[in-house]
LUMKOLBA-229209 format. One record per residue (C-alpha): x, y, z; residue number from 1. Coordinates in steps of 0.5 Angstrom, whole numbers, padded with zeros to 4 digits. Each point is the difference from the previous one (the first is absolute). Layout:
N
REC xx yy zz i
REC X Y Z NUM
...
This chain:
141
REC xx yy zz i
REC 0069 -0160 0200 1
REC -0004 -0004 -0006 2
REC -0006 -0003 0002 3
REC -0002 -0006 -0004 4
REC -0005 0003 -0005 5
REC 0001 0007 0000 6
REC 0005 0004 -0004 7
REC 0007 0001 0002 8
REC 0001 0006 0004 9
REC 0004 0006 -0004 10
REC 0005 0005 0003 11
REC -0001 0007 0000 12
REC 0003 0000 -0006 13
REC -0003 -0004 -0005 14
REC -0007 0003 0003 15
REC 0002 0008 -0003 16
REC 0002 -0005 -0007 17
REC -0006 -0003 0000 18
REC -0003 0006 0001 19
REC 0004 0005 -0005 20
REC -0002 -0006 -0006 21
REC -0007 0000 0003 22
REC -0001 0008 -0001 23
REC 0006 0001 -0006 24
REC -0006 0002 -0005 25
REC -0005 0004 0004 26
REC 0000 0007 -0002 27
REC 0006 0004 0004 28
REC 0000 0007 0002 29
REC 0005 0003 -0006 30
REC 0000 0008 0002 31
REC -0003 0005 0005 32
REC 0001 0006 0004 33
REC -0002 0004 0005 34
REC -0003 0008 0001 35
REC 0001 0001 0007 36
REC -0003 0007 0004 37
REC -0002 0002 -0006 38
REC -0004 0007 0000 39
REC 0001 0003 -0007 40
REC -0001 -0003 -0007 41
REC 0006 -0005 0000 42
REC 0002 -0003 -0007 43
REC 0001 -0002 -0005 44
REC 0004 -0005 0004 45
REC 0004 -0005 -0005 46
REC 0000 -0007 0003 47
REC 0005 -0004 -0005 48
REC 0002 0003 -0007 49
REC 0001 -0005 -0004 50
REC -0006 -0005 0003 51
REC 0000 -0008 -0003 52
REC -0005 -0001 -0004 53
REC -0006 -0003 0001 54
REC -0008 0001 0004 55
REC 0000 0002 0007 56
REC -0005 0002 0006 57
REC 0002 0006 0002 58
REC -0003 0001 0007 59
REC 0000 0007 0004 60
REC -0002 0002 0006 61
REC -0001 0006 0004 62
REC 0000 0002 0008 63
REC -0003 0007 0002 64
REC 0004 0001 0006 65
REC -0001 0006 0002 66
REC -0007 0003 -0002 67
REC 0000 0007 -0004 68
REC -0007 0005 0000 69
REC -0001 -0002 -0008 70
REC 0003 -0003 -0005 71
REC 0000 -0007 -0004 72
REC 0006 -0004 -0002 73
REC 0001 -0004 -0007 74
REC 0005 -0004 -0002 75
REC 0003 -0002 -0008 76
REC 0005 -0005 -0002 77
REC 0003 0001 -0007 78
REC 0004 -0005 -0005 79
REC 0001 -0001 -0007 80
REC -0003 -0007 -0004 81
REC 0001 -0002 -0006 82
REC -0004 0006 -0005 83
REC 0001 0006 0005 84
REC 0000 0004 0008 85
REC -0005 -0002 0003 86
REC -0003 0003 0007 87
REC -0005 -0002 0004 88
REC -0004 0003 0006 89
REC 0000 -0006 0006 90
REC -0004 0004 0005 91
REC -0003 0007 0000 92
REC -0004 0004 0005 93
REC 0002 -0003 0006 94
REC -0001 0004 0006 95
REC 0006 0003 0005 96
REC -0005 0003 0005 97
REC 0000 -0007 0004 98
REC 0005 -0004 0002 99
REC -0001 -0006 -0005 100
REC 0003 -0004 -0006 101
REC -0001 -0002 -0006 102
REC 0001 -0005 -0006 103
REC 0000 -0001 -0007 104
REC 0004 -0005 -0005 105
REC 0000 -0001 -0008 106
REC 0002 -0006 -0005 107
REC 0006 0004 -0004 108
REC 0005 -0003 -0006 109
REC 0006 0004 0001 110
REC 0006 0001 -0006 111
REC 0007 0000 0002 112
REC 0001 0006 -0004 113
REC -0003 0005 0006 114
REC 0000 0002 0006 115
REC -0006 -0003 0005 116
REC -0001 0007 0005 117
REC -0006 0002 0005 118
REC -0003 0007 0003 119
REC -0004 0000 0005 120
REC -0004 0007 -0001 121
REC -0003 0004 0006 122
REC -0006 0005 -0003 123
REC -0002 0005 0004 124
REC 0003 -0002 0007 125
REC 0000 0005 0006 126
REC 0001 -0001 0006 127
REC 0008 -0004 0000 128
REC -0003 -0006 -0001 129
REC 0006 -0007 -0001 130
REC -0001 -0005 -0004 131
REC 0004 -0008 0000 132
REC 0000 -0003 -0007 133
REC 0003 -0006 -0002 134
REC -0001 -0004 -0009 135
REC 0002 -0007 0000 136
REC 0000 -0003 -0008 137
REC -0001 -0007 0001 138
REC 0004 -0004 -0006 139
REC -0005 -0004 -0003 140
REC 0002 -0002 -0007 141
């Protein structure tokens, strides 16, 4: 029912449109994965071989869910921009001895003419340690 003096109401509908043109240009999630019950060096893992051009917010994260006696995990991403490969180390010397989680992210530009790919890198682990890890490149440009 109209009340005189306030808006329409809207259907469920018209809700979810207004809604979708309200968010239509904030940055989407545009690739990611997932490392589940990892226990050894896992990668590199390609996310999407032919990426679209553009910057991203790369975002990793990592769980330890089963503690090891020793070791640290580290994790990379790759991709290629307009020049050549690059690489770079998100985190690194991240202690697996204790359940726990870690996260790190970097600003990229990305070329459409490489593979974009990740590793999570276990250094010196002992003790049957697991780990979940997950990586979200967030499209911004």
């Amino acid at each position: 029912m109209n009340v005189p003096g306030n808006p329409p109401q809207r259907t469920t509908e018209q809700r979810i449109r207004a809604l979708e043109a309200a968010t239509a240009s904030l940055p989407r999630v545009a690739y990611s994965g997932s490392k589940s019950g990892i226990s050894a060096t896992s990668g590199p893992t390609t996310i999407v071989g032919a990426p679209d051009r553009g910057h991203y917010l790369v975002i990793v994260s990592a769980r330890v869910i089963t503690a090891g006696a020793v070791g640290t995990l580290a994790a990379s991403i790759a991709w290629t921009d307009d020049s050549q490969a690059e690489t770079r180390t998100l985190f690194t010397g991240f202690s697996i001895t204790a359940k726990g989680e870690t996260s790190a992210s970097a600003l990229i530009y990305v070329a459409p003419s490489a593979a974009l790919t990740w590793t999570v890198t276990f250094t010196g682990a002992v003790g049957s340690p697991v780990v979940n890890a997950d990586i979200f490149f967030v499209r911004i440009t």
